[in-house]
mmCIF file of the protein (N, C-alpha, C, O) and its ligand, coordinates in Angstrom:
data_MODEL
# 
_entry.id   MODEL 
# 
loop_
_entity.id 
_entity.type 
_entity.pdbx_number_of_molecules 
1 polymer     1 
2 non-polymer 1 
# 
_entity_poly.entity_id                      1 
_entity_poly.type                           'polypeptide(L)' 
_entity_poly.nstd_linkage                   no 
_entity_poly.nstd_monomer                   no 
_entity_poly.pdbx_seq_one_letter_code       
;(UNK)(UNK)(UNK)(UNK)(UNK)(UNK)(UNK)(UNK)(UNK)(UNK)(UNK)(UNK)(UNK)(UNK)(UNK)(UNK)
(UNK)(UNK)(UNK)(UNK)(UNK)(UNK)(UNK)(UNK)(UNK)(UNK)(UNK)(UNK)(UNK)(UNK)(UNK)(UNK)
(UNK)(UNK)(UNK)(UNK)(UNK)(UNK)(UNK)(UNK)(UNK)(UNK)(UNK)(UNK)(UNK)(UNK)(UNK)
;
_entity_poly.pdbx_seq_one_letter_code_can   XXXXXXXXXXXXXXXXXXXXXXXXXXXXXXXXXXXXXXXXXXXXXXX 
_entity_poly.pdbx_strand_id                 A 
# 
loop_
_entity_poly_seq.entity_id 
_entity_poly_seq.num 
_entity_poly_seq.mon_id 
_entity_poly_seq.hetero 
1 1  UNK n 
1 2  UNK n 
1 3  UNK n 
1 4  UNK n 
1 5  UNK n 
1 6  UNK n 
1 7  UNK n 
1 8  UNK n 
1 9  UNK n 
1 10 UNK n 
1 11 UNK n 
1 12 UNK n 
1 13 UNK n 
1 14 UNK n 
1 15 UNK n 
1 16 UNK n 
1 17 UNK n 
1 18 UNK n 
1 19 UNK n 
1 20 UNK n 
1 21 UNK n 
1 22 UNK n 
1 23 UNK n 
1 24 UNK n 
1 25 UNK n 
1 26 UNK n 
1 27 UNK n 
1 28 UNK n 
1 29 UNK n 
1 30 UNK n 
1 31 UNK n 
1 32 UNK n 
1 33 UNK n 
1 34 UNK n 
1 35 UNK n 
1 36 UNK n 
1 37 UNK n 
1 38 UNK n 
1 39 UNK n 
1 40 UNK n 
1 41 UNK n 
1 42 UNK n 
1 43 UNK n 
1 44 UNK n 
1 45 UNK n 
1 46 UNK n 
1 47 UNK n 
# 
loop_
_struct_asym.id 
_struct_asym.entity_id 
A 1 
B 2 
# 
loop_
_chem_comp.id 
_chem_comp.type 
_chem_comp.mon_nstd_flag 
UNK 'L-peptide linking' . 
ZN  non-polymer         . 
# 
_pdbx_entity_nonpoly.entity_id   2 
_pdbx_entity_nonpoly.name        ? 
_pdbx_entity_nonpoly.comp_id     ZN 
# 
_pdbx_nonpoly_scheme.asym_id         B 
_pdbx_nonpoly_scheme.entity_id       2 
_pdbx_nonpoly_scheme.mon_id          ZN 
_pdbx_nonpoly_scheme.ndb_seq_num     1 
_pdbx_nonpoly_scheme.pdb_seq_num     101 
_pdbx_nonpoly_scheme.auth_seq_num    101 
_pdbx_nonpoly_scheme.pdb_mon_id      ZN 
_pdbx_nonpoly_scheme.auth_mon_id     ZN 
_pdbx_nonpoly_scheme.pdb_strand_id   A 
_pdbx_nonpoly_scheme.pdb_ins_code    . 
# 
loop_
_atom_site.group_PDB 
_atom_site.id 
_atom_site.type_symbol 
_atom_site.label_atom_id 
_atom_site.label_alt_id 
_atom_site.label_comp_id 
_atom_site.label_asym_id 
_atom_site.label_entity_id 
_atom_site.label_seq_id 
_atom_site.pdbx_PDB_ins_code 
_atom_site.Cartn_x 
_atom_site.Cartn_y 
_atom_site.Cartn_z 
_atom_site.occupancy 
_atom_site.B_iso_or_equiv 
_atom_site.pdbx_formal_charge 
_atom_site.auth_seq_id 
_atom_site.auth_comp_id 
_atom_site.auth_asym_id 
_atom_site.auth_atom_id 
_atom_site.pdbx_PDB_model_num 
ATOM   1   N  N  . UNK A 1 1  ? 67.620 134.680 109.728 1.00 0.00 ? 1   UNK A N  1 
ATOM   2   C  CA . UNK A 1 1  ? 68.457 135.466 110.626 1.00 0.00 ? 1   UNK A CA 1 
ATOM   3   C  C  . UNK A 1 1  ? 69.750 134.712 110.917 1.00 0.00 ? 1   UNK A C  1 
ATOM   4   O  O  . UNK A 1 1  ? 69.731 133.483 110.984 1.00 0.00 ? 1   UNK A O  1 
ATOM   5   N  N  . UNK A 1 2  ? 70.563 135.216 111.044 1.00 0.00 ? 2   UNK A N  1 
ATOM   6   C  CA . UNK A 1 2  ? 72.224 134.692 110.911 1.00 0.00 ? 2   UNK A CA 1 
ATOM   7   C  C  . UNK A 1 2  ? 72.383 134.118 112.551 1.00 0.00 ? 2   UNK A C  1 
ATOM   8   O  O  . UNK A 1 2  ? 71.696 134.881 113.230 1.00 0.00 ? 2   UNK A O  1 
ATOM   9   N  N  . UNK A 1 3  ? 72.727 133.553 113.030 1.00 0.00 ? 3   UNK A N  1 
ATOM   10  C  CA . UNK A 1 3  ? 73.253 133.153 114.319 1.00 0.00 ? 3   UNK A CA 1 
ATOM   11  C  C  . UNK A 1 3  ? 74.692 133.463 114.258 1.00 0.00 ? 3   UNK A C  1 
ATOM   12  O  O  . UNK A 1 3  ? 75.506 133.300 113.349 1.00 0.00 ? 3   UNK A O  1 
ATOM   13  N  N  . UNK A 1 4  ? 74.820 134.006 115.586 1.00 0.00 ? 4   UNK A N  1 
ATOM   14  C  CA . UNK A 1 4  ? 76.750 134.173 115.824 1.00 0.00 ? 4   UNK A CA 1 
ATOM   15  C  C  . UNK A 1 4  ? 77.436 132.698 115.933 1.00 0.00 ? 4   UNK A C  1 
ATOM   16  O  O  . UNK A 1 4  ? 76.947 131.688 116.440 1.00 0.00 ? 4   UNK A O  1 
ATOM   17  N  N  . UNK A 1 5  ? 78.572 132.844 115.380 1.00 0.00 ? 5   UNK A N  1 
ATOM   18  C  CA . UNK A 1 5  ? 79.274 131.533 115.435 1.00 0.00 ? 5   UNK A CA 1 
ATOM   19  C  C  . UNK A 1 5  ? 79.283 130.773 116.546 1.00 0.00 ? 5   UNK A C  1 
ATOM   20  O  O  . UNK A 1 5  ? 78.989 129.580 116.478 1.00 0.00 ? 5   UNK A O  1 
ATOM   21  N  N  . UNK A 1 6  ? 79.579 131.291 117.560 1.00 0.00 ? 6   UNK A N  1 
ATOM   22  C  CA . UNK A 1 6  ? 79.526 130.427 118.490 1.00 0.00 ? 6   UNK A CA 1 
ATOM   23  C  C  . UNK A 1 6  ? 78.319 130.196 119.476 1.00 0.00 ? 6   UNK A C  1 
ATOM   24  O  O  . UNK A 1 6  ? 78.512 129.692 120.582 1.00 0.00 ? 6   UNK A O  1 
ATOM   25  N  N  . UNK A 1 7  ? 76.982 130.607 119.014 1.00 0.00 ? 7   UNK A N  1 
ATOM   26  C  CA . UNK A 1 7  ? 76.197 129.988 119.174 1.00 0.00 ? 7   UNK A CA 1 
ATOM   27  C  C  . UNK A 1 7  ? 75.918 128.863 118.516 1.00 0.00 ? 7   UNK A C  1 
ATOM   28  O  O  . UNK A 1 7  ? 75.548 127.818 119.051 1.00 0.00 ? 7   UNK A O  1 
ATOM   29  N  N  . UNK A 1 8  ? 76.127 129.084 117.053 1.00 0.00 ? 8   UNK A N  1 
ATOM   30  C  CA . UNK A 1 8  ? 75.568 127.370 115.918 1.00 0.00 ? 8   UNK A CA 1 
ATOM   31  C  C  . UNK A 1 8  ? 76.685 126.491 117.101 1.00 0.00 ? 8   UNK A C  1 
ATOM   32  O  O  . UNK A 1 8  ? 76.200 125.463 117.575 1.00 0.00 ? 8   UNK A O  1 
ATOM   33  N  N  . UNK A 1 9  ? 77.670 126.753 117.418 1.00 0.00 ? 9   UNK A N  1 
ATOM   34  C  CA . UNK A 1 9  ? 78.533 125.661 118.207 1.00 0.00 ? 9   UNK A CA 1 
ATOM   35  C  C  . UNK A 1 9  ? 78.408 124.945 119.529 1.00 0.00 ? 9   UNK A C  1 
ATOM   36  O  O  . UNK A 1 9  ? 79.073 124.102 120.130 1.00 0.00 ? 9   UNK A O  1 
ATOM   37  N  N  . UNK A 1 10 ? 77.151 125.701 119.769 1.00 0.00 ? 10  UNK A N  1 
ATOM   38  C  CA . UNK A 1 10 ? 76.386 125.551 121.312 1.00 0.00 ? 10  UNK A CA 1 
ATOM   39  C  C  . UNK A 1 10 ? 77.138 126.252 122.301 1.00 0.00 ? 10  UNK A C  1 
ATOM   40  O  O  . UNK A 1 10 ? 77.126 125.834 123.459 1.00 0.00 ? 10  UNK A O  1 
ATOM   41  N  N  . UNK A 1 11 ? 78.068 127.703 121.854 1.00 0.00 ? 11  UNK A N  1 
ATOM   42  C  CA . UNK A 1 11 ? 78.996 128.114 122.790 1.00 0.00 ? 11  UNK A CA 1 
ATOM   43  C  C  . UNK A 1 11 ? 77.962 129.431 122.926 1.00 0.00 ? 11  UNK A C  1 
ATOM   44  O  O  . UNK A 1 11 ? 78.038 130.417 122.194 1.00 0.00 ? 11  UNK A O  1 
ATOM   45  N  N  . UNK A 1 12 ? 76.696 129.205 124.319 1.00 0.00 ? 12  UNK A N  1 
ATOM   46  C  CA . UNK A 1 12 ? 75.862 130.497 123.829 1.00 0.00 ? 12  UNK A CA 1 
ATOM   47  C  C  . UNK A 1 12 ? 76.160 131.446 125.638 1.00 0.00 ? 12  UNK A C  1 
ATOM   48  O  O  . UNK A 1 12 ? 76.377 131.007 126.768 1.00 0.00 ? 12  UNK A O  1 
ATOM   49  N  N  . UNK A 1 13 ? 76.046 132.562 125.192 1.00 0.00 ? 13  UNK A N  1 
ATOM   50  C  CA . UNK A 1 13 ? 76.255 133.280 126.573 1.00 0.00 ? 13  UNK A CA 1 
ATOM   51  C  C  . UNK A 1 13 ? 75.202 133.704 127.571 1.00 0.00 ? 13  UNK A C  1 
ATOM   52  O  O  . UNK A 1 13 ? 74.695 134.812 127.745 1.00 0.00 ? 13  UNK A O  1 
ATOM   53  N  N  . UNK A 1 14 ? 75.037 132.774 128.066 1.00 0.00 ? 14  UNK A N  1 
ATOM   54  C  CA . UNK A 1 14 ? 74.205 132.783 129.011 1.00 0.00 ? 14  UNK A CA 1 
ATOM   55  C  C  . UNK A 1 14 ? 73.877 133.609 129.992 1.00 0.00 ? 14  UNK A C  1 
ATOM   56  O  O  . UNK A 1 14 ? 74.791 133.746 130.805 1.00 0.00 ? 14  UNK A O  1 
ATOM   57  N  N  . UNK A 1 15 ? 72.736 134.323 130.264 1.00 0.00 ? 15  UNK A N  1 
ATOM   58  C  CA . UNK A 1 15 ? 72.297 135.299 131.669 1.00 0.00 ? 15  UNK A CA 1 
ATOM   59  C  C  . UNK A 1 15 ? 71.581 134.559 132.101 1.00 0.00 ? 15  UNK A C  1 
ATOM   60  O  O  . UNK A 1 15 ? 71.318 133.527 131.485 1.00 0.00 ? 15  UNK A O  1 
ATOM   61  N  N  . UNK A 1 16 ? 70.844 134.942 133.717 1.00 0.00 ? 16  UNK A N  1 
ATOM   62  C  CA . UNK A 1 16 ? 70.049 134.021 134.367 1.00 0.00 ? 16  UNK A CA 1 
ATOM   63  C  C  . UNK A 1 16 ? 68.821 135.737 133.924 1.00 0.00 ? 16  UNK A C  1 
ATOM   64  O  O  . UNK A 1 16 ? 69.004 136.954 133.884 1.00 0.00 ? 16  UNK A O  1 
ATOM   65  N  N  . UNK A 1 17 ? 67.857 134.952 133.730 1.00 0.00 ? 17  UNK A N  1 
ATOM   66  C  CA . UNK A 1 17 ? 66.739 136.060 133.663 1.00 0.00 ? 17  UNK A CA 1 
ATOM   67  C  C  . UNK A 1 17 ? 65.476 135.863 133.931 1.00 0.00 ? 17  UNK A C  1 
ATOM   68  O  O  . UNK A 1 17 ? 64.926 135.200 133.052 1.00 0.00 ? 17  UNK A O  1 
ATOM   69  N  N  . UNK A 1 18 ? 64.556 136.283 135.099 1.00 0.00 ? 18  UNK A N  1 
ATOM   70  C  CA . UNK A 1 18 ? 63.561 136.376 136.000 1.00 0.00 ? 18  UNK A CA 1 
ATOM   71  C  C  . UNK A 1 18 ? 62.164 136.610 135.001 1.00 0.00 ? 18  UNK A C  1 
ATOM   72  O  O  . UNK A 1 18 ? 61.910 137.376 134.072 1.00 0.00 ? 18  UNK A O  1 
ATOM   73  N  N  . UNK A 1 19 ? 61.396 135.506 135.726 1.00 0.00 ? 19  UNK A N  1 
ATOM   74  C  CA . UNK A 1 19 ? 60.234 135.789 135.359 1.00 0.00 ? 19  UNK A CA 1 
ATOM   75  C  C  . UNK A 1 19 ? 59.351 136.916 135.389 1.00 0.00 ? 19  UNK A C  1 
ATOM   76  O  O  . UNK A 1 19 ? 60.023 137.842 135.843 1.00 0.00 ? 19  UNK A O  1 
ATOM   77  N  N  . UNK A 1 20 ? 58.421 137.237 135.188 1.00 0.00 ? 20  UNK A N  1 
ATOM   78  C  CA . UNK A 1 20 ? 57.530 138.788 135.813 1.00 0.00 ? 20  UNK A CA 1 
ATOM   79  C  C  . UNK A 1 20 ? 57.129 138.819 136.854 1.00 0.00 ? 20  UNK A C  1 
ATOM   80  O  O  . UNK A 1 20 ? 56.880 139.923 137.337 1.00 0.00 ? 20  UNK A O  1 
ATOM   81  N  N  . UNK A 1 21 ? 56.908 137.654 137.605 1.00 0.00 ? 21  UNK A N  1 
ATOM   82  C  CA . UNK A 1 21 ? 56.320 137.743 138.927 1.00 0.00 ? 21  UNK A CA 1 
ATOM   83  C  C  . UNK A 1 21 ? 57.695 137.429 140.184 1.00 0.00 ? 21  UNK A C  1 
ATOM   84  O  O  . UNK A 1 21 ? 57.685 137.437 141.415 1.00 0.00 ? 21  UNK A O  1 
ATOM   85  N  N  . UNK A 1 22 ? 58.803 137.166 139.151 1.00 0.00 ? 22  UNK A N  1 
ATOM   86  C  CA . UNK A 1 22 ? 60.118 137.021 139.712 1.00 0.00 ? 22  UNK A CA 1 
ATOM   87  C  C  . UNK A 1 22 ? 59.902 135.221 140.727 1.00 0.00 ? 22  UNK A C  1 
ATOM   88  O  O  . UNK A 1 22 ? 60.726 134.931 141.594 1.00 0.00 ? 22  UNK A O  1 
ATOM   89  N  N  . UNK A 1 23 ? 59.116 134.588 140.504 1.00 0.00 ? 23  UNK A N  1 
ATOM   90  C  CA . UNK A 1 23 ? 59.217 133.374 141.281 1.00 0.00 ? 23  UNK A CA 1 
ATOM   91  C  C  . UNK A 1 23 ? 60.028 132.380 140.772 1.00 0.00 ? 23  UNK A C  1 
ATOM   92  O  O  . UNK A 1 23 ? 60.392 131.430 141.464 1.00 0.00 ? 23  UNK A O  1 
ATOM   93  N  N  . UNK A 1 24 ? 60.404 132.555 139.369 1.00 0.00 ? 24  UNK A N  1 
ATOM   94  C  CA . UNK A 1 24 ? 61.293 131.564 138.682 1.00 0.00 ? 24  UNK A CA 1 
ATOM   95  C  C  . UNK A 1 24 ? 62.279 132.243 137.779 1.00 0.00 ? 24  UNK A C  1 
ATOM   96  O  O  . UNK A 1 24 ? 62.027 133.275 137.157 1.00 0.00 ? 24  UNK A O  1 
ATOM   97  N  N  . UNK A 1 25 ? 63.532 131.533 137.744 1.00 0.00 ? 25  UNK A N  1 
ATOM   98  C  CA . UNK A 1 25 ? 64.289 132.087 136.684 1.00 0.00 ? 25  UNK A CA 1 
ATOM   99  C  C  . UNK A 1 25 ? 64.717 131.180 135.347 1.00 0.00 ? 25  UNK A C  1 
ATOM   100 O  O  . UNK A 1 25 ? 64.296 130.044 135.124 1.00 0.00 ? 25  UNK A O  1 
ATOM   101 N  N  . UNK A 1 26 ? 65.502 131.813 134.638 1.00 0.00 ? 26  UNK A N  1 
ATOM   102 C  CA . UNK A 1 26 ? 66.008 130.735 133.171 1.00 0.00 ? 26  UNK A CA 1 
ATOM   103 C  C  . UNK A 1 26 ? 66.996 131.160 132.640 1.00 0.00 ? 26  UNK A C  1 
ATOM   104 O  O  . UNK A 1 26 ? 67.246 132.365 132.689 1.00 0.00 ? 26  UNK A O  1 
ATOM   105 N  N  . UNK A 1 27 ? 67.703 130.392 132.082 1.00 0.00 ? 27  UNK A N  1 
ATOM   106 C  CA . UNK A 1 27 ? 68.715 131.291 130.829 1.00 0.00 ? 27  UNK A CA 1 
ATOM   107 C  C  . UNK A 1 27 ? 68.735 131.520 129.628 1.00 0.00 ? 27  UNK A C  1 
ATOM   108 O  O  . UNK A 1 27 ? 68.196 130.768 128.816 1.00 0.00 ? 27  UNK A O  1 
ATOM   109 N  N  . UNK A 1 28 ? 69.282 132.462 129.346 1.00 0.00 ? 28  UNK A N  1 
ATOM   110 C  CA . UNK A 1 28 ? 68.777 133.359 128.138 1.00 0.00 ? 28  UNK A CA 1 
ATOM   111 C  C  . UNK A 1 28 ? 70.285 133.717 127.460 1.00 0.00 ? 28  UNK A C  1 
ATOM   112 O  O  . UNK A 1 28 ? 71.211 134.084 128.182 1.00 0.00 ? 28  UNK A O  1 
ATOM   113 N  N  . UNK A 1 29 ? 70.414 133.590 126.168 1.00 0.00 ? 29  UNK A N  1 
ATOM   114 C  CA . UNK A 1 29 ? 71.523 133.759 125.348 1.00 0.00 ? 29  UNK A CA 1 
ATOM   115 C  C  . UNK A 1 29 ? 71.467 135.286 125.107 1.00 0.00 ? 29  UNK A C  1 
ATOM   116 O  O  . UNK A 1 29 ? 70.362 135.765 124.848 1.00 0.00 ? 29  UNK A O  1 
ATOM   117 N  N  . UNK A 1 30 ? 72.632 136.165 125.170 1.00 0.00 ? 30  UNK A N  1 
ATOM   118 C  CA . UNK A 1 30 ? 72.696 137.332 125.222 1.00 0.00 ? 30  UNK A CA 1 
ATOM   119 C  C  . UNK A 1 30 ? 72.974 137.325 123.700 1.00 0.00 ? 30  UNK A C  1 
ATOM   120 O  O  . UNK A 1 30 ? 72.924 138.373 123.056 1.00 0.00 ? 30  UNK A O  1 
ATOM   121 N  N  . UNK A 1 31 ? 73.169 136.532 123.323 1.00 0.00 ? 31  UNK A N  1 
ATOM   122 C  CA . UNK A 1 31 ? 73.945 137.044 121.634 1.00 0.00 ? 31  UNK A CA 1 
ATOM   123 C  C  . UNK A 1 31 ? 72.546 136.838 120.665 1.00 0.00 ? 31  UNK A C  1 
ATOM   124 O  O  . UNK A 1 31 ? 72.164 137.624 119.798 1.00 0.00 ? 31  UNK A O  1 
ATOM   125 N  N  . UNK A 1 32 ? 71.868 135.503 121.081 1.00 0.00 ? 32  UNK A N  1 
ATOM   126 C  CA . UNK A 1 32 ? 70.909 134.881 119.777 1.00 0.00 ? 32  UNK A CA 1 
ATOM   127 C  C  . UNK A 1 32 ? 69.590 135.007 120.648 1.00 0.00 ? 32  UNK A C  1 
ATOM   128 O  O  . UNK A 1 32 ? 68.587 135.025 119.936 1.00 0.00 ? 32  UNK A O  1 
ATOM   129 N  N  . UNK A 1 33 ? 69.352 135.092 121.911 1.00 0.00 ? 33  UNK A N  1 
ATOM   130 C  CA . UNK A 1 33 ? 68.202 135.046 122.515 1.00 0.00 ? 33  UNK A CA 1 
ATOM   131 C  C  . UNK A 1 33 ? 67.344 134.023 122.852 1.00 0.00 ? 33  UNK A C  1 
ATOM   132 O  O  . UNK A 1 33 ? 66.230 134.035 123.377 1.00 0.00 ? 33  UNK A O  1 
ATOM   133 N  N  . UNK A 1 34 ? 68.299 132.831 122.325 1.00 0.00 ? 34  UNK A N  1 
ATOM   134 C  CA . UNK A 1 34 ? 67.767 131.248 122.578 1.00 0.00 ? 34  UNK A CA 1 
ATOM   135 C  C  . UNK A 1 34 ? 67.433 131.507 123.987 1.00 0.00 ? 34  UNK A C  1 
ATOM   136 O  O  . UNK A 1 34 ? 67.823 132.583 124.439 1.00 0.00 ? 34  UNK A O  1 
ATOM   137 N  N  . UNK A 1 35 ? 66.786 130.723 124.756 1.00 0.00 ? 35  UNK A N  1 
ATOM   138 C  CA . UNK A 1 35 ? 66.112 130.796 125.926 1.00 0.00 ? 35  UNK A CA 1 
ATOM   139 C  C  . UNK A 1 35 ? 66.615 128.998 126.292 1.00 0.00 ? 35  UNK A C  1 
ATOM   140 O  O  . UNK A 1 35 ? 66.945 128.153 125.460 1.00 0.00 ? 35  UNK A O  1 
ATOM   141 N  N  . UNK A 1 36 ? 66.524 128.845 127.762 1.00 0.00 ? 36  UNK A N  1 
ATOM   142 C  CA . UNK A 1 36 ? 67.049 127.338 128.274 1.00 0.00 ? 36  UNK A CA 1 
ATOM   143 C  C  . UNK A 1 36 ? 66.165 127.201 129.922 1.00 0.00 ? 36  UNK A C  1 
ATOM   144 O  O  . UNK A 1 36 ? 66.676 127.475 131.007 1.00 0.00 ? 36  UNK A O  1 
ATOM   145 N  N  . UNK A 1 37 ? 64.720 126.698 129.691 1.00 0.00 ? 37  UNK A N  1 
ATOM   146 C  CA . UNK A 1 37 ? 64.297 126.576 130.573 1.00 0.00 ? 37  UNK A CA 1 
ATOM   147 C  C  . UNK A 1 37 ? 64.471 125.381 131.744 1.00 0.00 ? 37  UNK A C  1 
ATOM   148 O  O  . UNK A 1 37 ? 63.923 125.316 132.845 1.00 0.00 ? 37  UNK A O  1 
ATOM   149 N  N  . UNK A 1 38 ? 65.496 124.396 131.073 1.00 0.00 ? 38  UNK A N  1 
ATOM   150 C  CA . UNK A 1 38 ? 65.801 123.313 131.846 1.00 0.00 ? 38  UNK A CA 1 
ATOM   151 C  C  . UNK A 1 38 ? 66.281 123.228 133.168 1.00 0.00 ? 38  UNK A C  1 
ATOM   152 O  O  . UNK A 1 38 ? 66.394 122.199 133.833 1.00 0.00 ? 38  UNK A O  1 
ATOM   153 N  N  . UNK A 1 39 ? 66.622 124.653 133.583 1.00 0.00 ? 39  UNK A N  1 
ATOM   154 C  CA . UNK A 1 39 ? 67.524 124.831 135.121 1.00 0.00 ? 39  UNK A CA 1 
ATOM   155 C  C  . UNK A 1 39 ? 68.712 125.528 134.767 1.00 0.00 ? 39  UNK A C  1 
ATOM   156 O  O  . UNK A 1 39 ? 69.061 126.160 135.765 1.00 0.00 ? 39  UNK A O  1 
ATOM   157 N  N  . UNK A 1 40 ? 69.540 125.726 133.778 1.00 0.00 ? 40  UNK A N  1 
ATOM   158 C  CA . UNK A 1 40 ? 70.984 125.642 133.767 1.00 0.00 ? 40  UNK A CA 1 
ATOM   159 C  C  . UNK A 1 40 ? 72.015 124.903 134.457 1.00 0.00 ? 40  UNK A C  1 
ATOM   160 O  O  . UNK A 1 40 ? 73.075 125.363 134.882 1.00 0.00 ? 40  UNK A O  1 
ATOM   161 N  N  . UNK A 1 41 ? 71.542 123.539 134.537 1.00 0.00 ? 41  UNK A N  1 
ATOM   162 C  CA . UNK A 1 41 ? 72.177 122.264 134.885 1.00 0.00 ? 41  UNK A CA 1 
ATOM   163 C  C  . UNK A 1 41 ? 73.352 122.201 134.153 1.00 0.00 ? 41  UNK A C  1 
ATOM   164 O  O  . UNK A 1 41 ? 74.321 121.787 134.789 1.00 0.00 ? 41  UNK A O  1 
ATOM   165 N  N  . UNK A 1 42 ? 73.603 122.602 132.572 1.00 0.00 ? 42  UNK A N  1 
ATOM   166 C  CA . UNK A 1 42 ? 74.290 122.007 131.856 1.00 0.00 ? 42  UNK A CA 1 
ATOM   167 C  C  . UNK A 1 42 ? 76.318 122.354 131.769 1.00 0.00 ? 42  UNK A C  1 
ATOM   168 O  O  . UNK A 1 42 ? 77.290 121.989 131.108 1.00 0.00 ? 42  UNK A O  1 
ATOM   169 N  N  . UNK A 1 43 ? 75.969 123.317 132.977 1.00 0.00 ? 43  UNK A N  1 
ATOM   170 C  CA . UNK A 1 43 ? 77.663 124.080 133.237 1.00 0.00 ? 43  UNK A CA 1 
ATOM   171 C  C  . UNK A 1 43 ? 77.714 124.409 132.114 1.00 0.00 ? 43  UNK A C  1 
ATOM   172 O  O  . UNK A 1 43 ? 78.294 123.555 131.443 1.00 0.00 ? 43  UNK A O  1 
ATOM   173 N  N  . UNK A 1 44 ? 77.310 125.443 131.423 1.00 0.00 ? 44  UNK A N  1 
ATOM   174 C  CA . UNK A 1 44 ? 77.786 125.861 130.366 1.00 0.00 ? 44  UNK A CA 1 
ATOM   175 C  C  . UNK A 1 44 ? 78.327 127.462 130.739 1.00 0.00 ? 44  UNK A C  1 
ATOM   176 O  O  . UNK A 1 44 ? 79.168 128.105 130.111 1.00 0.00 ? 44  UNK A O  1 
ATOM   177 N  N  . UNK A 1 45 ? 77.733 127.794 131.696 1.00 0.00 ? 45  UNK A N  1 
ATOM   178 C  CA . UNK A 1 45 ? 77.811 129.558 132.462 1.00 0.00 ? 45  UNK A CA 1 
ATOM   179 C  C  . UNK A 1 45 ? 79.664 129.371 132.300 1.00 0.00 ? 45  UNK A C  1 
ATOM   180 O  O  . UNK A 1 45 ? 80.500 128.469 132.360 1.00 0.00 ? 45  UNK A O  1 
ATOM   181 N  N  . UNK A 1 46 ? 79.599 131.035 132.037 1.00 0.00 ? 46  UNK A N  1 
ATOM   182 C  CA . UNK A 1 46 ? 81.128 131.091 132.229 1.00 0.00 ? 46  UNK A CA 1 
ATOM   183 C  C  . UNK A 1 46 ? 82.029 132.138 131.312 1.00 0.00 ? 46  UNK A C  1 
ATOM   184 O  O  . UNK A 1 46 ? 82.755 133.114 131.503 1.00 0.00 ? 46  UNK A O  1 
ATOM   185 N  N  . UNK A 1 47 ? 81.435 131.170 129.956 1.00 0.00 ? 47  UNK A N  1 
ATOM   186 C  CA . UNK A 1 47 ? 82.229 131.924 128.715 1.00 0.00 ? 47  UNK A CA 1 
ATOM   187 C  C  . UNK A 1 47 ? 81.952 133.569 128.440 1.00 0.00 ? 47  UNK A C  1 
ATOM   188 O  O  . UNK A 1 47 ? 82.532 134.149 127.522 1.00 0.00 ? 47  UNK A O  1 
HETATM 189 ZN ZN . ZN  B 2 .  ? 73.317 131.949 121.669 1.00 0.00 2 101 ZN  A ZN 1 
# 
């Protein structure tokens, strides 16, 4: 499966998106669907 360019570049677009029981959240790449359970510490939100 092809990745969008600026995901291979680590430029991925991030949503915050809720668990099922809604007690925790994560981010989630809108383009490739990579997932980032670390917190979204990394300031990447934005682009
Ligand atoms: Zn991505």
């Amino acid at each position: 499966m092809r990745k969008p360019l600026r995901c291979r570049i680590g430029w991925h677009k991030w949503v915050t998106r809720y668990s099922d029981d809604g007690t925790a959240h994560y981010l989630r790449c809108r383009r490739c669907s990579k997932e980032d359970h670390e917190g979204g510490h990394r300031g990447v939100v934005g682009f």
